[in-house]
C-alpha atoms as one frame of an Amber mdcrd trajectory, in Angstrom:
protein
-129.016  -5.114-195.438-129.109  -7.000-198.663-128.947  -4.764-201.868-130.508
  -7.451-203.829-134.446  -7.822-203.819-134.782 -10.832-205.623-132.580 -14.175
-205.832-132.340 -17.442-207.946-132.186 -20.708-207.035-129.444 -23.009-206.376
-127.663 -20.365-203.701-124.905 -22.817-202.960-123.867 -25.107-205.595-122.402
 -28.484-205.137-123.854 -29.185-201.878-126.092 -32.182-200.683-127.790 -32.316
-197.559-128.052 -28.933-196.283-128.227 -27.867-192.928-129.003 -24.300-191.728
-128.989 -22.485-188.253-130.202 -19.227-187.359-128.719 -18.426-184.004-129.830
 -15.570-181.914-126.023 -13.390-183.133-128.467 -12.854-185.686-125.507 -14.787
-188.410-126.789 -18.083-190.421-124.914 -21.014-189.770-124.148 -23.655-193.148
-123.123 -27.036-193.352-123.451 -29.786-196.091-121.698 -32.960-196.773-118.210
 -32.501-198.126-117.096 -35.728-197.430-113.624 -36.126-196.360-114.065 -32.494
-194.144-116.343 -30.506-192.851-116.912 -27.090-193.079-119.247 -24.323-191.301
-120.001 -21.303-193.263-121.446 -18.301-191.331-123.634 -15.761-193.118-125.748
 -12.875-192.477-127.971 -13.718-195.070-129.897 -16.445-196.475-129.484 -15.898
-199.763-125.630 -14.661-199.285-124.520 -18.742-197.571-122.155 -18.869-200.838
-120.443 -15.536-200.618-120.469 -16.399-196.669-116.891 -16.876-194.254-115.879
 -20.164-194.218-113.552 -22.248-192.400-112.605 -26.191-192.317-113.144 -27.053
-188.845-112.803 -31.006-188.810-110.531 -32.970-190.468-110.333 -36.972-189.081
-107.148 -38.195-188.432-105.949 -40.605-191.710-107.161 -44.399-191.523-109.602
 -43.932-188.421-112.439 -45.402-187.688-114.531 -42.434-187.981-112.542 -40.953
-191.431-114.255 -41.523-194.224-117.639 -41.029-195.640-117.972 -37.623-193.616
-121.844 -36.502-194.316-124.839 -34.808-193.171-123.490 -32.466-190.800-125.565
 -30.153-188.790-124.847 -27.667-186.220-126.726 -27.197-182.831-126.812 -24.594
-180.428-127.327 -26.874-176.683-126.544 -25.640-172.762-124.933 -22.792-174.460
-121.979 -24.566-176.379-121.785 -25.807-180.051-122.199 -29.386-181.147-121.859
 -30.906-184.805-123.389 -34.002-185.482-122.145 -36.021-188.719-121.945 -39.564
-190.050-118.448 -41.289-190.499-117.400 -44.801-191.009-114.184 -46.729-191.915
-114.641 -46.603-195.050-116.170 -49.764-195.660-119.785 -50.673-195.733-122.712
 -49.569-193.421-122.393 -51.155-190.835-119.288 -49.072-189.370-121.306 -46.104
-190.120-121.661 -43.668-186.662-123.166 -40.550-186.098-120.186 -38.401-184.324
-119.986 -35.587-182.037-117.708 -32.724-181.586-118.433 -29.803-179.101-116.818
 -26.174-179.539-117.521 -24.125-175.917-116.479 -20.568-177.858-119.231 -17.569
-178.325-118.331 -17.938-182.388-118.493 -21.343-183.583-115.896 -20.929-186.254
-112.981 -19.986-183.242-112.227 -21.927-180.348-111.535 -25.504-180.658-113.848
 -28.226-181.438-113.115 -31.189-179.241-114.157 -34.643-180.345-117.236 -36.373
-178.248-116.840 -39.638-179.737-119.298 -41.447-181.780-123.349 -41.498-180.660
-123.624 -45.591-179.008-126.518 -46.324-181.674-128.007 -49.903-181.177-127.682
 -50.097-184.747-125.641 -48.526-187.364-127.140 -45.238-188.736-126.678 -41.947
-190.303-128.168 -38.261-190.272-128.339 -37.970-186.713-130.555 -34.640-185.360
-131.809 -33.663-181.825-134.510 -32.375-180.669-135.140 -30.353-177.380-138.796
 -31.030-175.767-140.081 -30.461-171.972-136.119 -29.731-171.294-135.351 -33.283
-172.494-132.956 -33.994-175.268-134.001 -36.483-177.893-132.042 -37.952-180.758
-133.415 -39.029-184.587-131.271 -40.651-186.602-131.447 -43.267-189.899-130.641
 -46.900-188.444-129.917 -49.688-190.389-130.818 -52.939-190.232-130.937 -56.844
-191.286-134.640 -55.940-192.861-135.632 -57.770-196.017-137.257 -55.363-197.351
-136.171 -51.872-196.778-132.846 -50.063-195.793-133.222 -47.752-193.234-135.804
 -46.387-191.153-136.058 -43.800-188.726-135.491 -44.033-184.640-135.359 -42.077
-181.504-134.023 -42.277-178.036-133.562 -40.180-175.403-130.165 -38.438-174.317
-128.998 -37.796-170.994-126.559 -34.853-172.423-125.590 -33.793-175.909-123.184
 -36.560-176.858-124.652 -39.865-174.545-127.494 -41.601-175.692-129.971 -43.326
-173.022-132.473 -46.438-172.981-133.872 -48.223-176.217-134.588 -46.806-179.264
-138.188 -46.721-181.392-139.032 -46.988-184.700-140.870 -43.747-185.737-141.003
 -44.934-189.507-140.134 -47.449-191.936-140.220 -47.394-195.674-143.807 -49.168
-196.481-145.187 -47.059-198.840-144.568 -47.266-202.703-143.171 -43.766-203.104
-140.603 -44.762-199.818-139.313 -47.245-202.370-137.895 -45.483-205.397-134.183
 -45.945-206.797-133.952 -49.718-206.088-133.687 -49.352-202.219-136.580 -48.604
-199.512-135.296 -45.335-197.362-136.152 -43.378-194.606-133.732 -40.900-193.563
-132.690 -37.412-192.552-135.088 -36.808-189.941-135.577 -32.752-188.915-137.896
 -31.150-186.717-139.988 -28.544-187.353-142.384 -27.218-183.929-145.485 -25.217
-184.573-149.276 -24.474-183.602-148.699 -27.366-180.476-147.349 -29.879-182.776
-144.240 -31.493-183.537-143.505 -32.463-187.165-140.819 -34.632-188.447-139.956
 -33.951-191.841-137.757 -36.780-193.288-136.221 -38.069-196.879-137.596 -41.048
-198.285-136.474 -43.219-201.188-132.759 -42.637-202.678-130.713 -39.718-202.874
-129.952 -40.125-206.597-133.703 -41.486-207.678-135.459 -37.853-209.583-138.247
 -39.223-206.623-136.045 -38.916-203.679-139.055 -36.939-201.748-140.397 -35.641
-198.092-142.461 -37.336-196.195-144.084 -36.166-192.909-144.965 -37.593-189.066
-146.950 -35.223-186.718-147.649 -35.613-182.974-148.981 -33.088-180.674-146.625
 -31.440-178.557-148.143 -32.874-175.132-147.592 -36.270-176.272-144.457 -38.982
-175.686-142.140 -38.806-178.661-141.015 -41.908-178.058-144.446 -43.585-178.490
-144.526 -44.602-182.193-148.291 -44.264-181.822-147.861 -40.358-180.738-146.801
 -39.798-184.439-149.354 -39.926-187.743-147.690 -40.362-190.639-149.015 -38.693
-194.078-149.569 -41.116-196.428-147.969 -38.929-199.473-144.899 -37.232-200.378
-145.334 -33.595-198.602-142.509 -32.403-201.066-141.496 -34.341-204.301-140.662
 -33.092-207.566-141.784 -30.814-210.182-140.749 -32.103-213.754-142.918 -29.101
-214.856-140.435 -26.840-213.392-137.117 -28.933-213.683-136.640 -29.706-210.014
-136.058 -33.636-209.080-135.126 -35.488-206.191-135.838 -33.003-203.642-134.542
 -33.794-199.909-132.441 -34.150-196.979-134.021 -30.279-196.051-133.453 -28.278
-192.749-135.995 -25.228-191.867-135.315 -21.596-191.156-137.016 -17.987-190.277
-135.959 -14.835-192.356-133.585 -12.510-190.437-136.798 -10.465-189.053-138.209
 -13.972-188.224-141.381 -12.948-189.636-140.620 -15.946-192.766-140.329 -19.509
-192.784-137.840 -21.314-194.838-137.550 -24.672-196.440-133.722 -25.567-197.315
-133.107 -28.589-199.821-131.011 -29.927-201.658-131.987 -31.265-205.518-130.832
 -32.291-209.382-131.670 -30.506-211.701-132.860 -32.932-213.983-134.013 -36.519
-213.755-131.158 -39.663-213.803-128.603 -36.807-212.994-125.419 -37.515-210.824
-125.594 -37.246-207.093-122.482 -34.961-207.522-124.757 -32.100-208.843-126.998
 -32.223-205.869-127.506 -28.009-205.282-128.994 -26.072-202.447-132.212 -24.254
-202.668-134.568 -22.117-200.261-138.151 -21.288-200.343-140.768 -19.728-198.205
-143.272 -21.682-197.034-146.866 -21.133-195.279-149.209 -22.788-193.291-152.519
 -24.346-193.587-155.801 -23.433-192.323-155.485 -27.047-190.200-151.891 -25.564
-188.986-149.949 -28.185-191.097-146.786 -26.405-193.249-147.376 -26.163-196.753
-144.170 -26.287-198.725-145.811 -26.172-201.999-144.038 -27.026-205.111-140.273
 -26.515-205.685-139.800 -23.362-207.345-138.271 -23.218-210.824-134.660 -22.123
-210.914-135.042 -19.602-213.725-137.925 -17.715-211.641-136.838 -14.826-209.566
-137.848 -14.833-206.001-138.605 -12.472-203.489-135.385 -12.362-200.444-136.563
 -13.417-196.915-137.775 -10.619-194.662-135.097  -8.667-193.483-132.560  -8.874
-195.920
């Protein structure tokens, strides 16, 4: 147990894109882009991912195809091994950008060996590759580029026939159409995540650029009968469902995962923002917050939480 009962905001410095797993070992699982590495931190708190053990478990072999650029790295839990998924390229422009796979078969994900799956057969280049697990069918999300005149990337999914082989075509779930998609001189979608609740599916996802103060969530929702792969299965929201407070010093709020307290009784936005408007990507800092539900069973994640205001730790610390 925790001996704090409060915590501030960031609770990992220098850390964009944040990813967090709660695994049934009851330990939280980190990752967030470190570039030319990547690195798992395990934690038994929340609010304790900084202070948490850490180890370097990837490093890509000098001059690869797959070497530079390392980013967006999350950890999944499938058939009862460990994969990471992360974007790599050559080092040159987006279109040798991947989303790579590496699989670790060991009870704790920071032994054992992690053994490289290769890079995710995309029909276009991408990034910020996630699965999801519905009806005991695998299904990736990722950020695809393409030759669009008007936008950068939007958001796909296909189906996978295991955790590292992709199958059939993909769909477009979302594109950048809206006016507060298109902030920071490029039109984004990106970082897809998944958050399952009340018989619906929600995809949470970034939109506009990581270093415009309005980098912002957006939202799709589909029922949890439905096809994911049916673009018209989804309804997108029409506004930001979390943007920035200038009120309370929090811009370009984004590329989130979602988590319980360690009672599970809590859920828990994780996000990564600047903490002030036109400032460099390089100070991009986790946060958390607790977040509730609506009487229509939609989240509500509110409005990013100052950093000087104390809150309360997650249940269970």
């Amino acid at each position: 147990m925790s001996q704090r009962t409060t915590f501030l905001n960031p609770i990992v410095a220098s850390s964009g894109d944040p990813w967090v797993f709660k695994h049934t070992d009851g330990y939280y699982y980190f990752m967030a882009t470190k570039a030319k590495c990547l690195e798992l931190t395990r934690s038994r708190t929340l609010t304790g991912l900084a202070e948490g053990d850490k180890k370097v478990i990837w490093s890509p072999e000098p001059g690869g195809s797959y070497s530079y650029n390392l980013w967006a790295p999350e950890i999944h839990h499938l058939d009862n091994r460990w994969y990471i998924y992360y974007t790599a390229n050559d080092g040159g422009g987006d279109d040798s950008r991947r989303i790579c796979v590496l699989e670790n078969e060991a009870a704790n994900p920071l032994e054992g060996q992690w053994v490289w799956r290769g890079a995710l057969q995309t029909p276009v280049p991408g990034l910020d590759g996630t699965v999801m697990s519905l009806r005991d069918q695998l299904y990736f999300l990722y950020a695809g580029y393409g030759h669009f005149p008007d936008y950068g990337s939007a958001i796909y999914i296909m189906r996978m026939s295991n955790p590292w082989t992709l199958e059939g075509e993909h769909h477009l779930l979302t594109a950048p159409t809206l006016s507060w998609e298109k902030q920071g001189g490029m039109a984004i979608n990106e970082g897809p995540v998944i958050l399952q609740r009340n018989n619906r599916i929600f995809m949470v996802y970034s939109a506009s650029t990581t270093w415009s103060e309005d980098y912002a969530l957006g939202m799709l929702t589909m029922s949890e009968a439905a096809d994911p792969l049916q673009p018209l299965s989804w309804e997108k929201s029409m506004s930001p469902v979390f943007c920035k407070s200038a009120e309370n010093g929090i811009f370009a709020t984004g590329h989130n995962s979602f988590t319980h307290s360690p009672d599970g009784k809590e859920d828990w936005i994780v996000y990564h923002a600047l903490p002030s408007a036109g400032a460099d990507v390089s100070l991009r800092a986790t946060r958390i917050q607790k977040f509730g539900w609506k009487v229509d069973g939609t989240p509500d994640f509110g409005v990013p939480c100052r950093d000087t205001l104390a809150q309360t730790v997650p249940s269970g610390e």
